[in-house]
N, CA, C and O atoms as a GROMACS GRO file, in nm:
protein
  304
    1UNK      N    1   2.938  -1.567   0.542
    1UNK     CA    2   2.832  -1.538   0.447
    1UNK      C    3   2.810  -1.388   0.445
    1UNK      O    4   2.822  -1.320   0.547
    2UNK      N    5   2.778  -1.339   0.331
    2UNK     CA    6   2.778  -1.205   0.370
    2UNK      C    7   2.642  -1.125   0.326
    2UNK      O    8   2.553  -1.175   0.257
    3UNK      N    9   2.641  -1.028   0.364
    3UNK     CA   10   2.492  -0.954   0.442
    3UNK      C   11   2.382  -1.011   0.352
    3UNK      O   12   2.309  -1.104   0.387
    4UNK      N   13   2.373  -0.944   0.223
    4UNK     CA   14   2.320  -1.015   0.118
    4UNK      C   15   2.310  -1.094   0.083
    4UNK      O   16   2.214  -1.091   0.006
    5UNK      N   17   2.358  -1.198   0.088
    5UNK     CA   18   2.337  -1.351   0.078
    5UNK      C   19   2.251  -1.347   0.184
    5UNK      O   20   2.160  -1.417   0.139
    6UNK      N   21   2.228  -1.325   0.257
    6UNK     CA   22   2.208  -1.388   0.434
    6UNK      C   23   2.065  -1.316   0.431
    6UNK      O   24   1.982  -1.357   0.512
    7UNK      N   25   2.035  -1.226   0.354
    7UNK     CA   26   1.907  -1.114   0.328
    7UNK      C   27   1.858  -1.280   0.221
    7UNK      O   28   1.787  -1.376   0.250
    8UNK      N   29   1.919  -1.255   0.124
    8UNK     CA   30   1.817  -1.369   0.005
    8UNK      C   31   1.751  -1.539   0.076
    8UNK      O   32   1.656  -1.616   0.065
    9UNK      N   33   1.859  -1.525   0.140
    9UNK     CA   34   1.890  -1.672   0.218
    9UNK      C   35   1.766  -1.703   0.289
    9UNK      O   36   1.699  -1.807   0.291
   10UNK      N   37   1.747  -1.550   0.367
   10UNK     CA   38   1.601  -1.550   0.446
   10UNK      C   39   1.482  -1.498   0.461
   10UNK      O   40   1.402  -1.466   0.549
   11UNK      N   41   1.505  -1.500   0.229
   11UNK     CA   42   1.351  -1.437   0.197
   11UNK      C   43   1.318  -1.288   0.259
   11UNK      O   44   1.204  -1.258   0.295
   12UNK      N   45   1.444  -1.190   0.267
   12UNK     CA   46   1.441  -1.043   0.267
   12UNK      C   47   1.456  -0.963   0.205
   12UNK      O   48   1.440  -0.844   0.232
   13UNK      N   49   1.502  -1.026   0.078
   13UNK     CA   50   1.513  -0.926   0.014
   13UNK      C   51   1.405  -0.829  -0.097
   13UNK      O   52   1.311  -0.909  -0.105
   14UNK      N   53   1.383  -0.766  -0.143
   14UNK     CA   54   1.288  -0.646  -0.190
   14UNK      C   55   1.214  -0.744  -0.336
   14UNK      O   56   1.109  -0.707  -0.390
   15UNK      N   57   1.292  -0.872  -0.381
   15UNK     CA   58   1.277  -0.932  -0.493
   15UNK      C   59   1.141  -0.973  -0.506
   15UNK      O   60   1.056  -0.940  -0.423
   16UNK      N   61   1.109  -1.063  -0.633
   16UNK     CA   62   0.950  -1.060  -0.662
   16UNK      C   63   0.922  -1.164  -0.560
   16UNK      O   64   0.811  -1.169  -0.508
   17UNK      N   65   1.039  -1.265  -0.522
   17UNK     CA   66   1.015  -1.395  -0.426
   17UNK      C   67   0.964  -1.337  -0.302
   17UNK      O   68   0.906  -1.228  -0.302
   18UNK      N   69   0.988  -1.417  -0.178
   18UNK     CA   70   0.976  -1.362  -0.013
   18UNK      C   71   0.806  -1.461  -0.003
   18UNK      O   72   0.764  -1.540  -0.088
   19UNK      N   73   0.750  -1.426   0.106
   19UNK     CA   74   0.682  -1.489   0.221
   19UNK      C   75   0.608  -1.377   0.242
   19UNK      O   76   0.666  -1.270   0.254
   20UNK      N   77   0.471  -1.386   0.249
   20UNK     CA   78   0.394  -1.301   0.340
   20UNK      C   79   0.254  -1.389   0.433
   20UNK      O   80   0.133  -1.403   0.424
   21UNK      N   81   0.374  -1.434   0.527
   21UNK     CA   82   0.309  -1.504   0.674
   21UNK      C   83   0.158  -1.420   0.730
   21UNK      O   84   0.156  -1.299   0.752
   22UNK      N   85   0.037  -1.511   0.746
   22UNK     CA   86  -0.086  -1.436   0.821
   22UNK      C   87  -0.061  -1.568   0.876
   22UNK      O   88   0.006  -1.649   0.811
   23UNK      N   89  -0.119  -1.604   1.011
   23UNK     CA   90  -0.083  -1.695   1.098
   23UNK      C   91  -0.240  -1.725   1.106
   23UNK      O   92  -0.327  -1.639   1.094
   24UNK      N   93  -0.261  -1.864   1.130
   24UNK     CA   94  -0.388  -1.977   1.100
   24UNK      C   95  -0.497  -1.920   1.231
   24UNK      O   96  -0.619  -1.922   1.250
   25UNK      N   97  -0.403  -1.881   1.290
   25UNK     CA   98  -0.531  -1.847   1.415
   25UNK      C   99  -0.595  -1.690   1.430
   25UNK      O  100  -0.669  -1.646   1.518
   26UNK      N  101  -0.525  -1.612   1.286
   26UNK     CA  102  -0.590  -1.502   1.266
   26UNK      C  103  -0.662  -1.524   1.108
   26UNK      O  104  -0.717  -1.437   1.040
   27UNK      N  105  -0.648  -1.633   1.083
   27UNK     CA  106  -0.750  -1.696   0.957
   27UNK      C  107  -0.861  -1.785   0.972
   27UNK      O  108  -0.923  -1.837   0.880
   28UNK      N  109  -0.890  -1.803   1.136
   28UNK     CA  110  -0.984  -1.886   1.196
   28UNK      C  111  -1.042  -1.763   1.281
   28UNK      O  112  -1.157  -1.789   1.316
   29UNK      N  113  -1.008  -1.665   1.314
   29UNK     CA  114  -1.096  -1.542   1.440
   29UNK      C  115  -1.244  -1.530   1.296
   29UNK      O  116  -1.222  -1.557   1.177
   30UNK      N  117  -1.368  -1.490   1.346
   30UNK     CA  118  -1.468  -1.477   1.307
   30UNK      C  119  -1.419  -1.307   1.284
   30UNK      O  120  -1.459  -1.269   1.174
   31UNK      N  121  -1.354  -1.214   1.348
   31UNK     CA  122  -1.353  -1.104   1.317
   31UNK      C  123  -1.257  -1.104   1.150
   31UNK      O  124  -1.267  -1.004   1.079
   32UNK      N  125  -1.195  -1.187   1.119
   32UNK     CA  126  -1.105  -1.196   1.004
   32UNK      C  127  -1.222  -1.263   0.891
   32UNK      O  128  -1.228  -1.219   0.776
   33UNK      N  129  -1.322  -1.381   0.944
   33UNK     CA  130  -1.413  -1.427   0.833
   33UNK      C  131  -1.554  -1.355   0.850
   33UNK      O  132  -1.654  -1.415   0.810
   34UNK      N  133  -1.562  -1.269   0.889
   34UNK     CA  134  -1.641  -1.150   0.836
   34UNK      C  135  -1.582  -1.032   0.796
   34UNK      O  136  -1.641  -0.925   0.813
   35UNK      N  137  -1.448  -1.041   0.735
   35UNK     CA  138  -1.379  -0.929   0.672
   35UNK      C  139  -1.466  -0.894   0.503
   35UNK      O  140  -1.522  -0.983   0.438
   36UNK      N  141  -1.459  -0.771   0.466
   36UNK     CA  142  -1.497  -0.752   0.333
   36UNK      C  143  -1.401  -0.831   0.212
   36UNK      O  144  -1.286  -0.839   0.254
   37UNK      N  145  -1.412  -0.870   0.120
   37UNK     CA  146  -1.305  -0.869   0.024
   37UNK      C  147  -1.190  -0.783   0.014
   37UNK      O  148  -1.084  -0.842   0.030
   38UNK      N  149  -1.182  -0.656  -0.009
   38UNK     CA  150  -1.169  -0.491   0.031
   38UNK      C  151  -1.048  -0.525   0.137
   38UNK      O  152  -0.934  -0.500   0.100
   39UNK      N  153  -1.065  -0.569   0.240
   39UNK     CA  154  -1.007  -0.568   0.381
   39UNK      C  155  -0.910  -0.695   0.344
   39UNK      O  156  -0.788  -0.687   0.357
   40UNK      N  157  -0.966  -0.795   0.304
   40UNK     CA  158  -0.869  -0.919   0.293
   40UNK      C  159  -0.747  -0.886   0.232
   40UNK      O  160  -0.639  -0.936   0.264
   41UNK      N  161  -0.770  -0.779   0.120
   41UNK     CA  162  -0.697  -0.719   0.014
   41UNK      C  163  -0.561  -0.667   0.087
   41UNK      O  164  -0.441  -0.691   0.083
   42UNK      N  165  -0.645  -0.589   0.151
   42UNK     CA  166  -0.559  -0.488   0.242
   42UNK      C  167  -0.491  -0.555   0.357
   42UNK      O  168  -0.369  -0.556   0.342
   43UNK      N  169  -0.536  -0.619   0.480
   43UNK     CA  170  -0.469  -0.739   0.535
   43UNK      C  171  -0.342  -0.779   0.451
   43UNK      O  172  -0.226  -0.741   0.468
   44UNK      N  173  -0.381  -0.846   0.376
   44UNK     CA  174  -0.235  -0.915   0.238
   44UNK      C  175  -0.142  -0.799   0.202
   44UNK      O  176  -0.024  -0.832   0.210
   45UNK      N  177  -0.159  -0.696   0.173
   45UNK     CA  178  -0.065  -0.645   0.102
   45UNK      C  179  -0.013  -0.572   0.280
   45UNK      O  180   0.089  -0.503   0.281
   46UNK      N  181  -0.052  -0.584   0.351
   46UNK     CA  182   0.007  -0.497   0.473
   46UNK      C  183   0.108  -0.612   0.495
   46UNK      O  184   0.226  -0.585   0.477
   47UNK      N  185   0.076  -0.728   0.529
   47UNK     CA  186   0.179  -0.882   0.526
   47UNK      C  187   0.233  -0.862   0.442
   47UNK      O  188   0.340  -0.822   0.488
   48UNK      N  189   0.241  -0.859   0.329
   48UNK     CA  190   0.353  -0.872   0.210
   48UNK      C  191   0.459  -0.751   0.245
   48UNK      O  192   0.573  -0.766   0.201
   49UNK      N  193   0.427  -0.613   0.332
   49UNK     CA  194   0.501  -0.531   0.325
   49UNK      C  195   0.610  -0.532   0.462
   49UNK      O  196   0.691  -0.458   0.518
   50UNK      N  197   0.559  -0.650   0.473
   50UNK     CA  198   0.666  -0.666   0.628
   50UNK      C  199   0.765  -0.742   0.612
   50UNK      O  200   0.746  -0.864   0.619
   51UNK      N  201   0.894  -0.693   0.586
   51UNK     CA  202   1.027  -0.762   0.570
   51UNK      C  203   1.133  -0.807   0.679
   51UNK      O  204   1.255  -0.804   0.667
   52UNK      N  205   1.079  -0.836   0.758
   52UNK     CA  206   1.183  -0.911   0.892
   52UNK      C  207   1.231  -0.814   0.961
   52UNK      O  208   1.304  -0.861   1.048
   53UNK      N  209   1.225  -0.679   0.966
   53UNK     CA  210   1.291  -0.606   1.044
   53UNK      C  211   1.217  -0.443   1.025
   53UNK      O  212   1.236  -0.355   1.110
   54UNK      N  213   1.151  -0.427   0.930
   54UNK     CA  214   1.096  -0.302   0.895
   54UNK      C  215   0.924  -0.280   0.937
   54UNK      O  216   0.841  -0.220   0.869
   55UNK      N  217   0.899  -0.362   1.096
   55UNK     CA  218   0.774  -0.351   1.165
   55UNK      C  219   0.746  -0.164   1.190
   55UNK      O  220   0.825  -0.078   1.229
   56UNK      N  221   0.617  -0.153   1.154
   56UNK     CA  222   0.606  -0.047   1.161
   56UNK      C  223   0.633   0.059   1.033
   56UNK      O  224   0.622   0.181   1.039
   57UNK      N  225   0.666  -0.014   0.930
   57UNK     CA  226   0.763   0.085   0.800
   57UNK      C  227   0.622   0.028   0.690
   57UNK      O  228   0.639  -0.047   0.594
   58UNK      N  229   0.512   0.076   0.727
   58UNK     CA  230   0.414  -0.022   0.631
   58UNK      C  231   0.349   0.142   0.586
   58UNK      O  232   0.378   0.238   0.657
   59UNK      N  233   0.252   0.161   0.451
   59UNK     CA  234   0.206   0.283   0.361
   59UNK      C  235   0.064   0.207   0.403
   59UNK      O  236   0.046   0.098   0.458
   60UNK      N  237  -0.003   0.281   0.370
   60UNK     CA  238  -0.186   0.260   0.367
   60UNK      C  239  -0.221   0.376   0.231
   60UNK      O  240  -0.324   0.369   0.165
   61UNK      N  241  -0.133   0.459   0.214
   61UNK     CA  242  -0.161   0.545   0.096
   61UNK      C  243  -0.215   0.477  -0.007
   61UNK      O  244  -0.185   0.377  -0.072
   62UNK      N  245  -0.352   0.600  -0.005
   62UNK     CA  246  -0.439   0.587  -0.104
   62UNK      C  247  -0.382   0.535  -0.250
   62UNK      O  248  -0.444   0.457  -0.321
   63UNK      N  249  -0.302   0.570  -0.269
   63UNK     CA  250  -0.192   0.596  -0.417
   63UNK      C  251  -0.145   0.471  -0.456
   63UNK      O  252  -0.115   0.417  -0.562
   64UNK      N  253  -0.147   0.443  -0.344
   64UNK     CA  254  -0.062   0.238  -0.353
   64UNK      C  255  -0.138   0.174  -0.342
   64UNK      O  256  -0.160   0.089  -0.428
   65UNK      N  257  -0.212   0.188  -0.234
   65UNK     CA  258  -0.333   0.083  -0.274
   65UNK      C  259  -0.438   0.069  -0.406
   65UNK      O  260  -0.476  -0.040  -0.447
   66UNK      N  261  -0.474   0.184  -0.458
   66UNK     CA  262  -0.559   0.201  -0.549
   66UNK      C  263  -0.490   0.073  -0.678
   66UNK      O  264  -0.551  -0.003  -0.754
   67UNK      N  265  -0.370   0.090  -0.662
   67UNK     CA  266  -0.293   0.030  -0.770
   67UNK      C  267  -0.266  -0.133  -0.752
   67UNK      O  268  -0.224  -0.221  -0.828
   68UNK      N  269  -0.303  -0.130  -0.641
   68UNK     CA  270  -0.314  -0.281  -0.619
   68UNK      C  271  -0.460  -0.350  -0.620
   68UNK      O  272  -0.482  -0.471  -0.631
   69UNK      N  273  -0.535  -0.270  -0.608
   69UNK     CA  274  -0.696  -0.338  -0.649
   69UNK      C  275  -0.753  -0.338  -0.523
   69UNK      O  276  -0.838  -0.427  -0.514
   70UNK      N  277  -0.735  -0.249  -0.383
   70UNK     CA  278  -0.778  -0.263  -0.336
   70UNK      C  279  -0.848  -0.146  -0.279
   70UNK      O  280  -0.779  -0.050  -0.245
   71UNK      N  281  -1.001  -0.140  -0.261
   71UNK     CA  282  -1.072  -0.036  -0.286
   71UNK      C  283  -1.126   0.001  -0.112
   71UNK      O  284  -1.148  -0.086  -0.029
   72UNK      N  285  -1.138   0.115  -0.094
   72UNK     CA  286  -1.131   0.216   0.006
   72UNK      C  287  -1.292   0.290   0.068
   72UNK      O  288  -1.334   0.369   0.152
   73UNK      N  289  -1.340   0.194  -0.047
   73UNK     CA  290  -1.485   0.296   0.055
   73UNK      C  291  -1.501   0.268   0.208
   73UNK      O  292  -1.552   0.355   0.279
   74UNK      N  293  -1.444   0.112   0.279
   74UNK     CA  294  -1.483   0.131   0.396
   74UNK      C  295  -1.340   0.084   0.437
   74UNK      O  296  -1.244   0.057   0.364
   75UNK      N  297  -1.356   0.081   0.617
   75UNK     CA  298  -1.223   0.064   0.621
   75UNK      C  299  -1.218  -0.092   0.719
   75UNK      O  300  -1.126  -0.143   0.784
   76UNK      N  301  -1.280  -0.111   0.708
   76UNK     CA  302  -1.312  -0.244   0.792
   76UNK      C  303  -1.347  -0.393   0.691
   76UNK      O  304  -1.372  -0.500   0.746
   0.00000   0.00000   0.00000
């Protein structure tokens, strides 16, 4: 099989498809259900930016987020 296949195969690749996993026991902590809207926002798109191997390769820029709807007055 080759690289690319094996990238699509396991929901890696850059496409509109893929997975963005938050795990049930950080959707049950009270510190996650007293999150702002704002934060939930941000949470999600930080998951969506994690592709199986690029931990750590994540933006918080103002510039990207603004464009995704998620707003910055606080950070919590």
């Amino acid at each position: 099989m080759s690289r690319i296949s094996r990238q699509k195969s396991k929901g890696r690749s850059d496409s509109n498809g893929g997975f963005a996993g938050i795990p049930r026991i950080v959707l049950k902590h009270s510190h996650y259900q007293n999150l702002s809207g704002g934060a939930v926002k941000l949470l999600v798109e930080l998951a969506s930016q994690f592709r199986g191997k690029n931990n750590g390769d994540f933006t918080v820029a103002y510039g990207v987020l603004k464009k995704k709807g998620v707003q910055l007055k606080r950070h919590y």
